[in-house]
LUMKE-542468 format. One record per atom (N, C-alpha, C, CB): residue number from 1; atom name; x, y, z. Coordinates in Angstrom, 3 decimals. Glycine has a CB too. Layout:
% LUMKE-542468
<pt><n>NUM</n><atom>CA</atom><east>X</east><north>Y</north><up>Z</up></pt>
...
% end
This chain:
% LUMKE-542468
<pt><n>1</n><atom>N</atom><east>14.717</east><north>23.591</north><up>-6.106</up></pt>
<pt><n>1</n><atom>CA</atom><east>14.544</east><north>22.412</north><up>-6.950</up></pt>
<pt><n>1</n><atom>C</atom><east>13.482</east><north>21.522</north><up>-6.325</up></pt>
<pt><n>1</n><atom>CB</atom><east>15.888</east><north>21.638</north><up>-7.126</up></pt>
<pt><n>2</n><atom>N</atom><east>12.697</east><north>21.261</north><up>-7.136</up></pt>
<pt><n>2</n><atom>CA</atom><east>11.637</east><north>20.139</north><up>-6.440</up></pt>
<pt><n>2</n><atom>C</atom><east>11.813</east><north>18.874</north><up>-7.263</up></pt>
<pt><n>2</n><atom>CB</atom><east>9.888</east><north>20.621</north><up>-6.495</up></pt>
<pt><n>3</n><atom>N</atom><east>11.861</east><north>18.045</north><up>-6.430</up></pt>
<pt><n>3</n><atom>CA</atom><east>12.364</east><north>16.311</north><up>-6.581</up></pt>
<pt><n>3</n><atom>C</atom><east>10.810</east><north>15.612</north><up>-6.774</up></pt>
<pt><n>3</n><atom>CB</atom><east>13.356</east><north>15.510</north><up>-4.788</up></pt>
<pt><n>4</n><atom>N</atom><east>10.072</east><north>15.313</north><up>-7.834</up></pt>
<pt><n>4</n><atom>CA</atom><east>9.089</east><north>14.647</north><up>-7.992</up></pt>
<pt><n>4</n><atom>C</atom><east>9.009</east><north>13.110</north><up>-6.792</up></pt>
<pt><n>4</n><atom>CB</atom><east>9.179</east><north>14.406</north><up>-9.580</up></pt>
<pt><n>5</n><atom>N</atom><east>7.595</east><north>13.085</north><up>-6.180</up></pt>
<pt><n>5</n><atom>CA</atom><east>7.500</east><north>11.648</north><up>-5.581</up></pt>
<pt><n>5</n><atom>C</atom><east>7.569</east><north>10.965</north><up>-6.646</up></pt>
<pt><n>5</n><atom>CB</atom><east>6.280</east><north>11.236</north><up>-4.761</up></pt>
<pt><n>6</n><atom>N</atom><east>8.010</east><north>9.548</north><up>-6.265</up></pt>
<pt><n>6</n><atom>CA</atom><east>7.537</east><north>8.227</north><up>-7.203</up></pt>
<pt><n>6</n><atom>C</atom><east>6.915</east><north>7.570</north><up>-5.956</up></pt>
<pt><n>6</n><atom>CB</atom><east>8.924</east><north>7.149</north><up>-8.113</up></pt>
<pt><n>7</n><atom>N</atom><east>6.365</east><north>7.115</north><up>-6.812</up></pt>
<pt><n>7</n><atom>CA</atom><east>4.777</east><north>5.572</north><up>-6.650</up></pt>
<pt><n>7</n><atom>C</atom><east>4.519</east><north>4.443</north><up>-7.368</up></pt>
<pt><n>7</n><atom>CB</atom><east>3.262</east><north>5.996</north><up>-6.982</up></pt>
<pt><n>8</n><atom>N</atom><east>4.382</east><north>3.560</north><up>-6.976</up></pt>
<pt><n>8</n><atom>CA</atom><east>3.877</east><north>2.602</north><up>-8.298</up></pt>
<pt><n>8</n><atom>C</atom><east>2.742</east><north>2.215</north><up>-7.309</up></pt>
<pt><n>8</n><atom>CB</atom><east>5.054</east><north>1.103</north><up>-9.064</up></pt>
<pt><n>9</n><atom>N</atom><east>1.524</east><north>1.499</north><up>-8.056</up></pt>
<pt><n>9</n><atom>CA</atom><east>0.660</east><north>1.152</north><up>-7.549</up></pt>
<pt><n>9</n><atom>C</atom><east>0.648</east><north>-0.802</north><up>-7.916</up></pt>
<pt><n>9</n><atom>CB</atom><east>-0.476</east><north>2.200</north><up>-8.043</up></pt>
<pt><n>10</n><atom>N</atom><east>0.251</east><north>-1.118</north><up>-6.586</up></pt>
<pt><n>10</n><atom>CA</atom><east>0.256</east><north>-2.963</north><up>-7.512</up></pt>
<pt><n>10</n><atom>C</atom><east>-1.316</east><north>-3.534</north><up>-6.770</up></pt>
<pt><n>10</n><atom>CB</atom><east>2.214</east><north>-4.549</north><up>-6.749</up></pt>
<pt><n>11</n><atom>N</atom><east>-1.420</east><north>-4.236</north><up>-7.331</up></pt>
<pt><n>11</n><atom>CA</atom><east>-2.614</east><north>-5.432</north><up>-6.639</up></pt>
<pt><n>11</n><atom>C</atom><east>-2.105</east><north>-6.194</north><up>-5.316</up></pt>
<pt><n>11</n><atom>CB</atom><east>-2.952</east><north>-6.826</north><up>-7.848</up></pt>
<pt><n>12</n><atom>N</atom><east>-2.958</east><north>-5.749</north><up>-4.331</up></pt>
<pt><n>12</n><atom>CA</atom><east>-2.461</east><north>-6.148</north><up>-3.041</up></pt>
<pt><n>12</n><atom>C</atom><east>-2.043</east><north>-7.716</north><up>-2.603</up></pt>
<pt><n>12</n><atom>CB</atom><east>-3.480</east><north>-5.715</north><up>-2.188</up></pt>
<pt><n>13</n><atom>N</atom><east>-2.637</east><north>-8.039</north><up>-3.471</up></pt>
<pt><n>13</n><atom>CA</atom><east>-2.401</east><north>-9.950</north><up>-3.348</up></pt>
<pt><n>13</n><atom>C</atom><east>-0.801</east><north>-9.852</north><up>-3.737</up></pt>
<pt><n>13</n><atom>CB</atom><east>-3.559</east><north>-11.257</north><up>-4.865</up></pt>
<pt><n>14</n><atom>N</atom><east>-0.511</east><north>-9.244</north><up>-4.462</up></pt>
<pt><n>14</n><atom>CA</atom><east>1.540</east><north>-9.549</north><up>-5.026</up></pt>
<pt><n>14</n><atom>C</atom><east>2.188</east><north>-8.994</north><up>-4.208</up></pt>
<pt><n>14</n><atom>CB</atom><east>2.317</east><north>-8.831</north><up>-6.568</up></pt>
<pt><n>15</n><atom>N</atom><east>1.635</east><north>-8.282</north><up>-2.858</up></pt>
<pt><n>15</n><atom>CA</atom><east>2.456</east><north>-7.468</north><up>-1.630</up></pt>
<pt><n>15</n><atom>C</atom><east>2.861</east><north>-8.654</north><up>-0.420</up></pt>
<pt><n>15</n><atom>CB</atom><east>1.281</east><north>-6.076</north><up>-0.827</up></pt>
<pt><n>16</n><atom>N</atom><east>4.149</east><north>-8.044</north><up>0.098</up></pt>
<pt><n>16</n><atom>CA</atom><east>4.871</east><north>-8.852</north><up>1.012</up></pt>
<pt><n>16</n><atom>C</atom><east>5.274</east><north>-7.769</north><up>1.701</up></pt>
<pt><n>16</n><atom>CB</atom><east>5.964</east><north>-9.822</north><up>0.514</up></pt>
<pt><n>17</n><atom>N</atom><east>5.513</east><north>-7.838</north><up>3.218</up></pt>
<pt><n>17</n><atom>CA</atom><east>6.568</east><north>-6.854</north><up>3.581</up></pt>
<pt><n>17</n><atom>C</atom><east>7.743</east><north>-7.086</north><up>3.149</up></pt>
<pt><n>17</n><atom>CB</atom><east>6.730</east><north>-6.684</north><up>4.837</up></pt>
<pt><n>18</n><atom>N</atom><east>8.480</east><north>-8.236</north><up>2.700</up></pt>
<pt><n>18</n><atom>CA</atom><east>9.798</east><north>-7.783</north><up>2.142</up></pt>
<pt><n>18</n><atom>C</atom><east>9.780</east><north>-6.931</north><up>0.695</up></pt>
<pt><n>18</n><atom>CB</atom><east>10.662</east><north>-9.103</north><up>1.948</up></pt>
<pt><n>19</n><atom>N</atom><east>8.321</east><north>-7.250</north><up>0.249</up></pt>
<pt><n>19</n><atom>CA</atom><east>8.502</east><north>-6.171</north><up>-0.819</up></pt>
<pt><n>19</n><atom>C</atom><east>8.256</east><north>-4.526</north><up>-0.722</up></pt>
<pt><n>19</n><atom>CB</atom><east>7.652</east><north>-6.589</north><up>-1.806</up></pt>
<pt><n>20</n><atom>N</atom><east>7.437</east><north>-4.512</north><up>-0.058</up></pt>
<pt><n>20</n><atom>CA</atom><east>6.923</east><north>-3.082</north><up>0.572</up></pt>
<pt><n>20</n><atom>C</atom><east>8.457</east><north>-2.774</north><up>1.004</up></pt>
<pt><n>20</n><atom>CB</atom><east>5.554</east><north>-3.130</north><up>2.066</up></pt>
<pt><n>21</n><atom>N</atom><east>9.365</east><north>-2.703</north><up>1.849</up></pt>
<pt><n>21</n><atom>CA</atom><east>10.362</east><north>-2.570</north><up>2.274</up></pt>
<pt><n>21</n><atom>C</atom><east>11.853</east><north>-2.423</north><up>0.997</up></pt>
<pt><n>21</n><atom>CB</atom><east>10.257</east><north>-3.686</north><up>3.236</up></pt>
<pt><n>22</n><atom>N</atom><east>11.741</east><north>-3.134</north><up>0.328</up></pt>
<pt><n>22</n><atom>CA</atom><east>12.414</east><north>-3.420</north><up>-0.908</up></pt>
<pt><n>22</n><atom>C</atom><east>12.237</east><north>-1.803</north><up>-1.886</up></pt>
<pt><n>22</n><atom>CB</atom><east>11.566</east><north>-4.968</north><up>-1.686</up></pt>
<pt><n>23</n><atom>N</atom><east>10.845</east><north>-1.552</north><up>-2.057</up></pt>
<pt><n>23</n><atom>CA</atom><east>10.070</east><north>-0.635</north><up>-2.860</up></pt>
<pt><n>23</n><atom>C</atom><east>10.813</east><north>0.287</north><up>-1.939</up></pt>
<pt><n>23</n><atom>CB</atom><east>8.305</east><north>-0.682</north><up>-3.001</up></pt>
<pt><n>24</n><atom>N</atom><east>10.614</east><north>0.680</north><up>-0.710</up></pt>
<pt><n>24</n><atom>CA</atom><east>10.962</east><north>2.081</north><up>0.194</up></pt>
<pt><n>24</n><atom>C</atom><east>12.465</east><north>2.481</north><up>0.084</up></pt>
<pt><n>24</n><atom>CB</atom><east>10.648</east><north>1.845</north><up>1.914</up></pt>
<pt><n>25</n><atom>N</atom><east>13.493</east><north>0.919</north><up>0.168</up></pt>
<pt><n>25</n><atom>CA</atom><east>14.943</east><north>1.275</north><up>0.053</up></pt>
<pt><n>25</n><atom>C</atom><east>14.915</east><north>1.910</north><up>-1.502</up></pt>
<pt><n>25</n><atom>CB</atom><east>16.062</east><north>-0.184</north><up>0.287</up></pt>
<pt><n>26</n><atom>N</atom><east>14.031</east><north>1.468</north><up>-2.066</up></pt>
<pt><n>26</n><atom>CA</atom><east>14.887</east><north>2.183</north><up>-3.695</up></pt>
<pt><n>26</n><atom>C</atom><east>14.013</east><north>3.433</north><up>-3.793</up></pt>
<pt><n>26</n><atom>CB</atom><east>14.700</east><north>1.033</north><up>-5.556</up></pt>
<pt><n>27</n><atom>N</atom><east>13.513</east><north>4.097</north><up>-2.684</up></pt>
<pt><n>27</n><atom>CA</atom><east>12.924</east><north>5.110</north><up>-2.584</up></pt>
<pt><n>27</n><atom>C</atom><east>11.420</east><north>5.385</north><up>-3.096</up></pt>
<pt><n>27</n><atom>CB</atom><east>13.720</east><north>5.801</north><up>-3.045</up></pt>
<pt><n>28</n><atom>N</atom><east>11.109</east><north>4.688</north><up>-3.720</up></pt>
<pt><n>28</n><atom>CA</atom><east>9.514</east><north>4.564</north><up>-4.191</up></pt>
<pt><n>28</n><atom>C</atom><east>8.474</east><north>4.091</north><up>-2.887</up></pt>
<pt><n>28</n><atom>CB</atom><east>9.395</east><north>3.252</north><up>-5.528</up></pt>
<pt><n>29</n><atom>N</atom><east>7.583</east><north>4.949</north><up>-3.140</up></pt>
<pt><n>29</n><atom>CA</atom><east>6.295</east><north>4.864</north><up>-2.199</up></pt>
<pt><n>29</n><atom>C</atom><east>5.375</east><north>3.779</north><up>-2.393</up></pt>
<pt><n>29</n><atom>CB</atom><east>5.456</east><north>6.052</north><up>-2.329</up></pt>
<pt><n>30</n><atom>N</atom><east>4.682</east><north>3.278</north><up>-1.982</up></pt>
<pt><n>30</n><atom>CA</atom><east>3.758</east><north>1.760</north><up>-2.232</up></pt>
<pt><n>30</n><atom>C</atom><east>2.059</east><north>2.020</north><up>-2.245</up></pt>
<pt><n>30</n><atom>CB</atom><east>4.102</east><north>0.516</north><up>-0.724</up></pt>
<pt><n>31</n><atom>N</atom><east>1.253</east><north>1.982</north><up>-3.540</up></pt>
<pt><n>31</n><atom>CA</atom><east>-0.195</east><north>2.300</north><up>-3.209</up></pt>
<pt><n>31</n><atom>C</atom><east>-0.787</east><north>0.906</north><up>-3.368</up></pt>
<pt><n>31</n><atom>CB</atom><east>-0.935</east><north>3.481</north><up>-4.220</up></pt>
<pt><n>32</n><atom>N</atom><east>-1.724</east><north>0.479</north><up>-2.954</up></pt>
<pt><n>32</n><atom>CA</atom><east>-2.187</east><north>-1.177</north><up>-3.051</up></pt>
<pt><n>32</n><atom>C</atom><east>-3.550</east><north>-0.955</north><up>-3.734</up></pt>
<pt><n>32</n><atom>CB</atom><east>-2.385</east><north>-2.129</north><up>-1.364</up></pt>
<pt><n>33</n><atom>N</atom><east>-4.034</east><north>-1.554</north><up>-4.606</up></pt>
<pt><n>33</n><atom>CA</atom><east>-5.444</east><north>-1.652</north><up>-4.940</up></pt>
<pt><n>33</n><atom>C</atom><east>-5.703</east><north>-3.225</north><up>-5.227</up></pt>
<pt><n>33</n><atom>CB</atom><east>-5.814</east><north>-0.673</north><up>-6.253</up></pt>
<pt><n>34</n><atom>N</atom><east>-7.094</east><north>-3.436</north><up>-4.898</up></pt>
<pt><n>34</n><atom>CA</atom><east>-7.984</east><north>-2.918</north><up>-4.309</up></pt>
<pt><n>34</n><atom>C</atom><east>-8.238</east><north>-3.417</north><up>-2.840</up></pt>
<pt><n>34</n><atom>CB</atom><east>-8.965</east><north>-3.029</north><up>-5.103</up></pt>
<pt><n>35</n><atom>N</atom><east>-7.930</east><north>-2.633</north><up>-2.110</up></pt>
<pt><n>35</n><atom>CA</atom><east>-8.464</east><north>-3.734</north><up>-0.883</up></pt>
<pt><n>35</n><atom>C</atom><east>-9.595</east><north>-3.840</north><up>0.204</up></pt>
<pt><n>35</n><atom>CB</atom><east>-7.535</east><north>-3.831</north><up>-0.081</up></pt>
<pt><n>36</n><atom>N</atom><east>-10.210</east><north>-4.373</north><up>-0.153</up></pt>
<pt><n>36</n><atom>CA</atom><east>-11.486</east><north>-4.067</north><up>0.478</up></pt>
<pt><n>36</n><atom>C</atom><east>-11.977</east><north>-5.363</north><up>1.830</up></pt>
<pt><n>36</n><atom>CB</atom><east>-12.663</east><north>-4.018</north><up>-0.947</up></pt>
<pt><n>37</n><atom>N</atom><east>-10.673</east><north>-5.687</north><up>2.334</up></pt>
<pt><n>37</n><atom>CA</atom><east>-11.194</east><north>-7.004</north><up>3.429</up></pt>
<pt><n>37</n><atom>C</atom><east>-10.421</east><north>-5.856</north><up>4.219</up></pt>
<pt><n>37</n><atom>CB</atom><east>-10.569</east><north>-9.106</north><up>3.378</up></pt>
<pt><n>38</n><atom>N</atom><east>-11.036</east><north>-5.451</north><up>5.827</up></pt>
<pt><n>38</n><atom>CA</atom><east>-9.948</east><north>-4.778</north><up>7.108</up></pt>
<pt><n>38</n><atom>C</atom><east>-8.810</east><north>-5.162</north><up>7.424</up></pt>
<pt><n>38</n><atom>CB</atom><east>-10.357</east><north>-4.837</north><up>8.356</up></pt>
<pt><n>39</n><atom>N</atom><east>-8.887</east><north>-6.700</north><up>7.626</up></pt>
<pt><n>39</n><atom>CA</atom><east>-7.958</east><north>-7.712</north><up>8.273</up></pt>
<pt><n>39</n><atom>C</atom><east>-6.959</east><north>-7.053</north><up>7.039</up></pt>
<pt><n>39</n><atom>CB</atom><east>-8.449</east><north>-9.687</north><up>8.362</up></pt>
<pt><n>40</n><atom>N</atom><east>-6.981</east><north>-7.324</north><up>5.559</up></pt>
<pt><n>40</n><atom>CA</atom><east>-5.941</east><north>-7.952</north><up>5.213</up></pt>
<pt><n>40</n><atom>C</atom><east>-5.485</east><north>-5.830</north><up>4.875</up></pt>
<pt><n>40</n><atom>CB</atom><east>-6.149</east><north>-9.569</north><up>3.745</up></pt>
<pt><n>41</n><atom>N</atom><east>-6.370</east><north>-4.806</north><up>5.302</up></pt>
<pt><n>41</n><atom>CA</atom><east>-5.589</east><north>-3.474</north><up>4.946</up></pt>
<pt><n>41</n><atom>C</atom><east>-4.639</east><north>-3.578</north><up>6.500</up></pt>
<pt><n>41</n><atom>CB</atom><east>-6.844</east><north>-1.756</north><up>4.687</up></pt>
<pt><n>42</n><atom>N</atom><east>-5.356</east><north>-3.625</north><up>7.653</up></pt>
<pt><n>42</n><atom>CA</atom><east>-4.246</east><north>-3.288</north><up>8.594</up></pt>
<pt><n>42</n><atom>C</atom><east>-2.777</east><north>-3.638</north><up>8.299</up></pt>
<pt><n>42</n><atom>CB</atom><east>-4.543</east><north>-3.903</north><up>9.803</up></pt>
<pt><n>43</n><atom>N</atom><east>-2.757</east><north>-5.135</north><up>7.765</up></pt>
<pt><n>43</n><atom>CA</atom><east>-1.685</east><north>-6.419</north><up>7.479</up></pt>
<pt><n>43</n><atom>C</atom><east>-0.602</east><north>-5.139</north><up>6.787</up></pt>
<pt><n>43</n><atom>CB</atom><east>-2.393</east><north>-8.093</north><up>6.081</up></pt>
<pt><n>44</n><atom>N</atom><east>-1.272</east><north>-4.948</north><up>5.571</up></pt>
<pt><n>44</n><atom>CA</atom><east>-0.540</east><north>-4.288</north><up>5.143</up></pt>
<pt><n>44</n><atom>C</atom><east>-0.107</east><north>-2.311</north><up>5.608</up></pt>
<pt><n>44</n><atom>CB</atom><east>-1.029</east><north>-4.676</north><up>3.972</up></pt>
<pt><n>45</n><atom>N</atom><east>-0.602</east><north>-1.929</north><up>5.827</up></pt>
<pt><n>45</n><atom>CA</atom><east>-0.681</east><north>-0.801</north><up>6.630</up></pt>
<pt><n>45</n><atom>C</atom><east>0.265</east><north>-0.736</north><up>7.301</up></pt>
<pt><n>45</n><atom>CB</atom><east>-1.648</east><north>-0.668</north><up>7.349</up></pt>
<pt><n>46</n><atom>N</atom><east>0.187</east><north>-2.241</north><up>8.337</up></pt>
<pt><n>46</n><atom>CA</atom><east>1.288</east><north>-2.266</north><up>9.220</up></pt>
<pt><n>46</n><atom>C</atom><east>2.563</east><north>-2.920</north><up>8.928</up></pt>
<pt><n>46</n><atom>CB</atom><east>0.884</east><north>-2.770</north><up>10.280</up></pt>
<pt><n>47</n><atom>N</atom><east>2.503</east><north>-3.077</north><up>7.724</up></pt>
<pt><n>47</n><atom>CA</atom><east>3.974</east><north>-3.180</north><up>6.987</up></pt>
<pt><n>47</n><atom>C</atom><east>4.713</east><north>-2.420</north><up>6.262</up></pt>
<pt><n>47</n><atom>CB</atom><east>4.039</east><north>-3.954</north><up>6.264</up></pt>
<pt><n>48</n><atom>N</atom><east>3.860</east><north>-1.189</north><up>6.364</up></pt>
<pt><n>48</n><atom>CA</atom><east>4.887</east><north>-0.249</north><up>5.730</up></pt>
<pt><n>48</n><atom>C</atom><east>3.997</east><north>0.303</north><up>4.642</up></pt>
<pt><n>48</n><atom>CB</atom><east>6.344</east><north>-0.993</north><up>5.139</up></pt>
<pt><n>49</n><atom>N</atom><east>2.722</east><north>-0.102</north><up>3.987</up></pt>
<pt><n>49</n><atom>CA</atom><east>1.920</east><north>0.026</north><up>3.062</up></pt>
<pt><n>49</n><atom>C</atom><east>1.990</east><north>2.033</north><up>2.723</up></pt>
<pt><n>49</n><atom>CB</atom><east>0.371</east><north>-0.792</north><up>3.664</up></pt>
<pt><n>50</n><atom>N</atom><east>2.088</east><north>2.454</north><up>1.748</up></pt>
<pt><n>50</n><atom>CA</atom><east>1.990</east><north>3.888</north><up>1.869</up></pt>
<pt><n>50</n><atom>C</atom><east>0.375</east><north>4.814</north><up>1.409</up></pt>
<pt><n>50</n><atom>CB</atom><east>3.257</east><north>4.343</north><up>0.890</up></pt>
<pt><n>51</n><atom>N</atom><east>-0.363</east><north>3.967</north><up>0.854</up></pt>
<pt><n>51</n><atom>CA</atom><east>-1.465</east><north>4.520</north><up>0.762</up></pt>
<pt><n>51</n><atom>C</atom><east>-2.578</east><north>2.626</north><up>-0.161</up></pt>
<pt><n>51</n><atom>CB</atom><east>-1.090</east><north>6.392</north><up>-0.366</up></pt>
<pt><n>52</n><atom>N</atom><east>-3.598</east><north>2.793</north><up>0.173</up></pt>
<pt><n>52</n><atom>CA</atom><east>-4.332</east><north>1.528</north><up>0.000</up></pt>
<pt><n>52</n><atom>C</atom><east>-5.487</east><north>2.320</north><up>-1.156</up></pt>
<pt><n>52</n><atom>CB</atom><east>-5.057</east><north>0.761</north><up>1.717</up></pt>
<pt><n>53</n><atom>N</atom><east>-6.482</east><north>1.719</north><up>-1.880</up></pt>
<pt><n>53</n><atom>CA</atom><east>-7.330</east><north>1.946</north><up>-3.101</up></pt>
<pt><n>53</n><atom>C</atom><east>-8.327</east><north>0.683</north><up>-2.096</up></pt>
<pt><n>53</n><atom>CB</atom><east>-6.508</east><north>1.551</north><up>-5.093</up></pt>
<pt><n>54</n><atom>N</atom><east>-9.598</east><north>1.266</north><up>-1.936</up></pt>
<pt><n>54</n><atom>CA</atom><east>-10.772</east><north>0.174</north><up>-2.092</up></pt>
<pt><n>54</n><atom>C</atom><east>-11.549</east><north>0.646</north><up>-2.492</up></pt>
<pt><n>54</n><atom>CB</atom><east>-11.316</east><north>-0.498</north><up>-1.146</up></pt>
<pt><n>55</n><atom>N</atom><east>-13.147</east><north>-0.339</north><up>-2.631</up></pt>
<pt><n>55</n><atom>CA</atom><east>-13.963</east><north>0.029</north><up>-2.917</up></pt>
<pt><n>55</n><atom>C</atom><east>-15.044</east><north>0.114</north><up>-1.871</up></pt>
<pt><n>55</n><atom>CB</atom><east>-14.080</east><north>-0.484</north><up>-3.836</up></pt>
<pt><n>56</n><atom>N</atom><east>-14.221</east><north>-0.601</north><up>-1.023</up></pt>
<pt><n>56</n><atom>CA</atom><east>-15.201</east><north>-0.597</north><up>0.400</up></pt>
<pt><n>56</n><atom>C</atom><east>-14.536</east><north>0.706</north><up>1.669</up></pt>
<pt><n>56</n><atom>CB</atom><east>-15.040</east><north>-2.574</north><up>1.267</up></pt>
<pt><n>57</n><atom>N</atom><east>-14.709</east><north>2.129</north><up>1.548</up></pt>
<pt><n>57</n><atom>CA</atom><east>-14.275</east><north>2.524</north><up>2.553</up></pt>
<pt><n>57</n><atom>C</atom><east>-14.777</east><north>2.477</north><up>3.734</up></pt>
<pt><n>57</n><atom>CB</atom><east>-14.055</east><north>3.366</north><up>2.381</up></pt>
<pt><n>58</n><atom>N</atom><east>-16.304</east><north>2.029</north><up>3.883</up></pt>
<pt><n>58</n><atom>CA</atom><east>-16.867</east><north>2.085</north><up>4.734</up></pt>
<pt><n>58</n><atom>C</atom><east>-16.566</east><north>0.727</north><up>5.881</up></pt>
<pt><n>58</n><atom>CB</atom><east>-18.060</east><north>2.327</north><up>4.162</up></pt>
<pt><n>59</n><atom>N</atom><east>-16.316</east><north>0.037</north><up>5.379</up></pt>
<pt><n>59</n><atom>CA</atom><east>-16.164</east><north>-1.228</north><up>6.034</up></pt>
<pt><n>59</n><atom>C</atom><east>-14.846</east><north>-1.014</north><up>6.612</up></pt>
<pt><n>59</n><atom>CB</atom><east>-16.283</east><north>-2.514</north><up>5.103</up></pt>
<pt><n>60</n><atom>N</atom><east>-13.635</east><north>-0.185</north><up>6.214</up></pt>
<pt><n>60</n><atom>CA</atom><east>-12.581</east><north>-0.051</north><up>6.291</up></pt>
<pt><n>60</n><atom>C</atom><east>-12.195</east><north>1.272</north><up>7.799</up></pt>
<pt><n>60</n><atom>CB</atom><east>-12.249</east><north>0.219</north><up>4.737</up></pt>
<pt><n>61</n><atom>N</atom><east>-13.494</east><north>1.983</north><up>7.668</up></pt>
<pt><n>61</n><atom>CA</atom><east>-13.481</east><north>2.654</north><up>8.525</up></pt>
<pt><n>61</n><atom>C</atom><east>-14.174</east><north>2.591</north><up>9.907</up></pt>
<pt><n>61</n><atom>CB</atom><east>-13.672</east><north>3.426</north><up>7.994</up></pt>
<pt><n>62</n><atom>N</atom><east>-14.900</east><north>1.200</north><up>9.303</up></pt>
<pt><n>62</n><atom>CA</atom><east>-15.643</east><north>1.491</north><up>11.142</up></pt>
<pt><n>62</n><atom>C</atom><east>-14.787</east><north>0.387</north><up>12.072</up></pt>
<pt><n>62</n><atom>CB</atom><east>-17.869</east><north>0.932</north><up>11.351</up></pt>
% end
């Protein structure tokens, strides 16, 4: 039997870690768009974030 992931995707400005955390207990995964400042992907990253959307990867990667 294979159990489909769920995801929802939201606009990173409406993210909190109590929500990121909230989203994980009811088993859903967290994608953020768009985020294109570093500071504010780590923030979230390091809250539990499960996958991020920008338009800037480059800035994101160096």
């Amino acid at each position: 039997m294979v159990i489909p992931e769920f995801r929802i995707g939201v606009g990173h400005l409406a993210l909190s870690a109590p929500a990121i955390a909230q989203a994980h207990r009811a088993g859903l995964r967290i994608a953020a768009y768009t985020v294109d400042d570093p500071a504010r992907a780590r923030e979230l990253l390091g809250q539990g974030l499960d996958l991020l959307v920008t338009d800037e990867p480059g800035l994101l990667l160096a």
